[in-house]
C-alpha positions, 0 to 999 in steps of 0.5 A: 436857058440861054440868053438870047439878048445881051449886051443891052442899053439900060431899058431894054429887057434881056431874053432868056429862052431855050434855044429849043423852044419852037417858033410860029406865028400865032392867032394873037397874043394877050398882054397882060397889064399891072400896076403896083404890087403890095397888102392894099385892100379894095384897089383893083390895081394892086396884087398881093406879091404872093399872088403876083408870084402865083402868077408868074409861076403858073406861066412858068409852069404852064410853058409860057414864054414872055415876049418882049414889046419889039417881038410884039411889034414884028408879029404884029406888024411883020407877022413874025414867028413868037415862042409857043404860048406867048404872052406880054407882060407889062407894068404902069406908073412905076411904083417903088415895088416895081423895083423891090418885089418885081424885079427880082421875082422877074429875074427870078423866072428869067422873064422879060418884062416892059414897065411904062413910067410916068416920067413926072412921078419918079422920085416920088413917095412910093415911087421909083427913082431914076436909079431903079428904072437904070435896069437891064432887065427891064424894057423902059417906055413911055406913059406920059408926064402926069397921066391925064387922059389923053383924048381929053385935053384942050389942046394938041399942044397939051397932047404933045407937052405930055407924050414929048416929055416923057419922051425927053426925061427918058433920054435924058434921064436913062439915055432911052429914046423908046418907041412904045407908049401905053395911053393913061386910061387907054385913052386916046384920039387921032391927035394923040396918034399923030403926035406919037406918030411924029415923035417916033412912037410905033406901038401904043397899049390900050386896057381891056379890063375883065 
């Protein structure tokens, strides 16, 4: 493998992709979301990492290339050539095993990754601190302060405290100004775009469960 980019600011995943993989622009692109990593029985938001590992070996396997959220916007909003069989892979919250298990088994298949933080979270039991998220590895972005549902708040301003202030801890935590947020339920309204729009934000994720 050849990595591609290097020499990164910390939240920004590094690429590694043969340099003899093709390229083509192709019918959509699936993202796939997870969110902790861990034995807990009955939540639907955690995987075993033994399954977790099965996972990212069958992509591995099966010549999947994970892409990096700035590739996603280019085809999305360009629609600039991918590697064949692209997938995103992406995390929410920010647990602690984010760190512990994640990390290395990313590492591990040299696979690009983007973890949305809740700024307010980190520090936290079972959460991870600001060293962890200090990582080249890893694309770092937006996912709120607290997690609320977004297009349900009273205000614009509640809105803004929200999205701005993830926006803030980043840089002033990791000196990262992202560009990417994943809306907390996926949801979301016209203010909370605008909001986005005017912060700098460029591309939001939403969940599709199934």
């Amino acid at each position: 493998q050849t990595a591609i980019s290097q020499e990164l600011p910390v939240g920004e995943a590094v690429v590694m992709r043969d340099t003899k993989v093709p390229y083509s622009v192709p019918a959509g692109v699936s993202v796939l979301m997870y969110h902790m990593v861990g034995d807990e029985e009955g939540n639907a938001a955690v995987i075993t990492e033994e399954n977790f590992d099965k996972q990212m070996r069958y992509l591995k396997e099966h010549g999947y290339h994970p892409i990096t959220m700035q590739e996603l916007y280019d085809y999305v909003t360009k629609g600039s050539t991918l590697p064949e069989k692209p997938v995103c892979i992406t995390f929410d919250d920010g647990y602690a095993d984010n760190y512990t298990i994640v990390y290395p088994l990313m590492k591990k298949y040299g696979f690009p990754w983007t973890l949305y933080l809740i700024t307010g979270e980190v520090g936290k039991p079972n959460r991870m601190t600001w060293e962890m998220a200090e990582s080249h590895t890893v694309t770092i972005a937006n996912h709120t302060v607290t997690h609320p549902k977004l297009g349900q708040l009273p205000s614009r301003l509640d809105k803004e405290k929200e999205i701005r202030g993830a926006q803030e801890a980043l840089a002033k935590e990791l000196g990262i100004h992202t560009t990417w947020i994943s809306y907390p339920y996926g949801d979301y309204d016209q203010e909370t775009m605008d909001i986005c729009k005017e912060l700098g934000i460029k591309l939001a994720v939403i969940m599709s469960d199934g």
